[in-house]
C-alpha positions, 0 to 999 in steps of 0.5 A: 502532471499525474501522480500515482500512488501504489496503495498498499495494505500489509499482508496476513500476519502471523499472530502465533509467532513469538514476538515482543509486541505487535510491531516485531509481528512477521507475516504468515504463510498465507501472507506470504504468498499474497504478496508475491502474487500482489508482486506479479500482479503489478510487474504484469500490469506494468505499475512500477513505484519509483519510490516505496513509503513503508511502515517501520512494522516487520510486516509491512516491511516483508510485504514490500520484500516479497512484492518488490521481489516477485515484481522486479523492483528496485526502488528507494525504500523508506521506512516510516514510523509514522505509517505505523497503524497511521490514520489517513491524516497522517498518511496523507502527511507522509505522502506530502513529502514524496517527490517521485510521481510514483509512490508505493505506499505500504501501512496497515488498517484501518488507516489503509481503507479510511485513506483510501476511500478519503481519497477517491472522488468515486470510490468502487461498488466493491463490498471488500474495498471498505474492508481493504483486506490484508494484501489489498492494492489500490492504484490511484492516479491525481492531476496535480504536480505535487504530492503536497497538492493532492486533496480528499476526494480527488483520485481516480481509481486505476485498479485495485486487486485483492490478492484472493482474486489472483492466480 
């Protein structure tokens, strides 16, 4: 059986907003806009999560919004404080716990890009995608039943967008 993950980093954040602390920080008017298109990109390629794994941060939080709106979804949210500013370690533990086949997963940098290169057995020729900037998303498909199966260095990569490349 596969299983695929939606892997997600927030978009841009708005670092002059008045906040008590980086965890309250909402996203900006760039990073609005990136993931709505990062939202129409996966209605149109047809890469719909049954389920979405998102950091407990106010940006990843509004990032799935305007995803999930712009594509359409509804799906089971669940928040995680544990994907907030996460290492690919403990991202991989929260993923283990999913039981839909397929998971969106919403977190930051620099977990983001170490996960998603532990996780491909080729990861792409691609400058940015050792960056993972704000917005980027990867689809990542495994051969394995369960989520509490998947191993580094054993994803294929379906498609991965950044959100600059999308009209």
């Amino acid at each position: 059986m596969t299983r695929r993950l939606i892997l997600i980093r927030h978009a841009k954040s708005d670092w002059s907003a008045p906040v008590a602390g980086d965890h309250a920080r909402p996203l900006n008017a760039r990073g609005r806009r990136a993931a709505d298109r990062i939202g129409n990109w996966l209605a149109a390629q047809r890469f719909q999560p049954d389920v979405a794994l998102v950091s407990s941060a106010r940006r990843t939080r509004e990032t799935w919004e305007r995803i999930a709106a712009a594509a359409g979804f509804t799906v089971p949210v669940a928040l995680h404080d544990a994907l907030y500013h996460a290492s690919p370690e403990e991202m991989r533990l929260v993923l283990e716990t999913a039981q839909a086949p397929v998971v969106a997963m919403v977190g930051h940098n620099p977990g983001c890009a170490g996960f998603a290169r532990r996780l491909l057995a080729e990861p792409p020729d691609e400058a940015r995608f050792a960056r993972f900037p704000t917005a980027t998303t990867a689809v990542i498909d495994f051969d394995i039943p369960e989520w509490r199966d998947i191993r580094w260095h054993s994803g294929q990569l379906v498609a991965l967008a950044f959100p600059r490349d999308l009209s």
